[in-house]
C-alpha positions, 0 to 999 in steps of 0.5 A: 504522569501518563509515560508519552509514547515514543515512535520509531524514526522511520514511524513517525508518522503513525503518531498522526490520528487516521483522518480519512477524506471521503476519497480515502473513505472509499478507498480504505474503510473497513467494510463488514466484508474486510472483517469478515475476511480478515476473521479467517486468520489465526495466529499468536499476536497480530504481528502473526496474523497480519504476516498471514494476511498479506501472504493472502492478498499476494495469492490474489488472481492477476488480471492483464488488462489493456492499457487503457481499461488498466488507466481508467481503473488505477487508483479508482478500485477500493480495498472492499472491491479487491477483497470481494473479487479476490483480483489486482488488475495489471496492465498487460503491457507492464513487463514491456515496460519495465523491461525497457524501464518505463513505469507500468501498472502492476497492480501495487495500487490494488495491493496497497489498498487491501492490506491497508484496510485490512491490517488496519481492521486488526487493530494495527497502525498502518500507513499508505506508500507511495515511493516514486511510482511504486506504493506499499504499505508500513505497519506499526507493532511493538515500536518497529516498522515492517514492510508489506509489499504483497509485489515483492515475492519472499520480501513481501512482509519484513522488517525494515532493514537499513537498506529499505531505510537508506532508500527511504531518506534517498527518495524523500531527499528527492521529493519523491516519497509520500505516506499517509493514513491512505493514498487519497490523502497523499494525493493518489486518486486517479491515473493523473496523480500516478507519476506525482512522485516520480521524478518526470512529475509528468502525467501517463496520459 
């Protein structure tokens, strides 16, 4: 008898099939131009390579767009769109924001988007975050869960830690945690979705 595959706490959820949506269709499929890209990178297990790609992404130009331009843009881009123009689209007024903490668009979304796509196109299960109004990405390799959030400067690409876990079980407590095969499929599609797992469940319009 096949040995049934056993998944981590915090990767349950990679035991899911990927079902795209058409939504999460657009948002994350794998183009030729995510092979493509995704070709350039050499490493000794894919752990390696998907560590490389992420580091990649991070470098990607940020754009400081206004407000609103940054509203009508958010969660519309897809991840063929981000790898093609090597570019994350910021609202300009997003450090004002954060500064007096009020969320902002800082380009997570873009981010998100990319390396979904493209780890997934190596061959590795990954899942779409979003946790409050922030979103990152989960992969799967060797029965542990890593963290690539391209935002979070020498934390981008880590293991899961015991904090990262505590703050997971904190926010899906509250209600305010969401993971799927893409964004679309946990309700992220448009700039009225961006606060549906804050706290304030108010829309940014």
């Amino acid at each position: 008898m096949k040995k049934r595959k056993t998944f981590p706490k915090y990767g349950g959820n990679f035991a899911k099939p990927v079902r795209l949506s058409p939504r999460g269709k657009r948002q994350v499929s794998i183009t030729p131009r995510i092979r493509k890209f995704v070709k350039n990178f050499k490493g000794e297990n894919k752990l390696e390579i998907a560590r490389k790609i992420v580091d990649s992404i991070t470098r990607f130009k940020k754009v400081y767009l206004p407000e609103e331009k940054a509203k009508r843009l958010w969660c519309r881009r897809s991840a063929d769109d981000v790898i093609k123009t090597k570019k994350v689209y910021i609202e300009k007024e997003a450090k004002m924001k954060a500064a007096m903490k009020v969320a902002g668009i800082g380009g997570c979304i873009d981010y998100t988007e990319a390396v979904t796509a493209c780890v997934r196109a190596i061959g590795l299960p990954v899942l779409a975050v979003r946790a409050e109004n922030h979103s990152f990405v989960k992969i799967l390799c060797s029965n542990k869960v890593y963290i690539a959030d391209p935002s979070m400067g020498r934390l981008r690409f880590r293991e899961m830690t015991k904090m990262d876990k505590w703050a997971e079980d904190l926010l899906r407590k509250k209600g305010t945690y969401a993971e799927g095969a893409s964004l679309a499929e946990i309700g992220l599609g448009s700039i009225k979705d961006f606060k549906k797992y804050s706290i304030q469940k108010k829309s940014v319009n």
